[in-house]
C-alpha positions as a Python dict, from the first residue, in 0.01 Angstrom:
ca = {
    (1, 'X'): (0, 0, 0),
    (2, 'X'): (-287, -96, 198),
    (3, 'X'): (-220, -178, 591),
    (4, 'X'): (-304, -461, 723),
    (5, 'X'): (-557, -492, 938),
    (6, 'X'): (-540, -519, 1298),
    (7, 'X'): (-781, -641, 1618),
    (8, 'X'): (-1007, -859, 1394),
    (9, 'X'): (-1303, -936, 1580),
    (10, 'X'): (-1653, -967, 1568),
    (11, 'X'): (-1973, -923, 1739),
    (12, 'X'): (-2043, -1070, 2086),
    (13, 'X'): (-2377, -1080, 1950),
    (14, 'X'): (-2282, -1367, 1702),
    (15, 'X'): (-2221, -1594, 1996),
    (16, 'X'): (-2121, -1911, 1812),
    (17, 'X'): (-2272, -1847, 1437),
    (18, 'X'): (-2070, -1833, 1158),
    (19, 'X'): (-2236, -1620, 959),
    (20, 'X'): (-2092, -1284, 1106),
    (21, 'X'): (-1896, -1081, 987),
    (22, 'X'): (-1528, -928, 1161),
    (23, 'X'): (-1422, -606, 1201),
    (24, 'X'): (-1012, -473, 1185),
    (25, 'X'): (-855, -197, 1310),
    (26, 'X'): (-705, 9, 993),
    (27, 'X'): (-534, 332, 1020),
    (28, 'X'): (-792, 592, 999),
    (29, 'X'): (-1054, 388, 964),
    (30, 'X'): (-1229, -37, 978),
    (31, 'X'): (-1181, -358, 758),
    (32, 'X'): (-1476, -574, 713),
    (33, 'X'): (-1413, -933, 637),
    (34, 'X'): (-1667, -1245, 608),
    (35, 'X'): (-1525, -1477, 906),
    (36, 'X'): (-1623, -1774, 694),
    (37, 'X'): (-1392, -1711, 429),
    (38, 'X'): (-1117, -1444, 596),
    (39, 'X'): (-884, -1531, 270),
    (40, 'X'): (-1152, -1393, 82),
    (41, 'X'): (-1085, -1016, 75),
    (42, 'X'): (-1147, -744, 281),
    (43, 'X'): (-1365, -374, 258),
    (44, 'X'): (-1219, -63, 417),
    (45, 'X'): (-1421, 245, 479),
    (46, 'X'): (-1234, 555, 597),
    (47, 'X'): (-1335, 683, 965),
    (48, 'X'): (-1607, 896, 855),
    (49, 'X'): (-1760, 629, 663),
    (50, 'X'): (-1754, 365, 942),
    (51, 'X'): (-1919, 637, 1211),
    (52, 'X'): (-2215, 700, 953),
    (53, 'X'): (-2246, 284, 905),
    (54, 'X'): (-2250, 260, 1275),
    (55, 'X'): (-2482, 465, 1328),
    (56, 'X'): (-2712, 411, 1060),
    (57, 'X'): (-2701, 61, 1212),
    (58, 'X'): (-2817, 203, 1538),
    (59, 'X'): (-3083, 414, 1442),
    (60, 'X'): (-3226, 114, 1286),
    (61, 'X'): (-3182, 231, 923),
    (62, 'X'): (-3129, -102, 787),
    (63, 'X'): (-3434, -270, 974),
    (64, 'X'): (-3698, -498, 808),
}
């Protein structure tokens, strides 16, 4: 059974927008959720997963 998430939040870089995304605590890994429609269902990624996604994000992988 899955565990629920934990620690939702999302990016101080969002400010006041609503479309962001929100980010839970899971055990051994993150929950993604769309924070306009949290009912809507969830994505987990396992730890090693959610290090490579961070930091394809910061290497500017998924730039324009």
């Amino acid at each position: 059974m899955l565990q629920s998430p934990v620690g939702w939040r999302k990016s101080s870089r969002s400010s006041q927008e609503t479309n962001c995304v929100e980010v839970g605590r899971v055990v051994g890994g993150a929950a993604v959720r769309d924070t306009k429609d949290r009912s809507g269902g969830l994505l987990t990624t396992d730890h090693t997963q959610w290090r490579c996604f961070v930091l394809a994000i910061k290497t500017g992988r998924f730039d324009r």
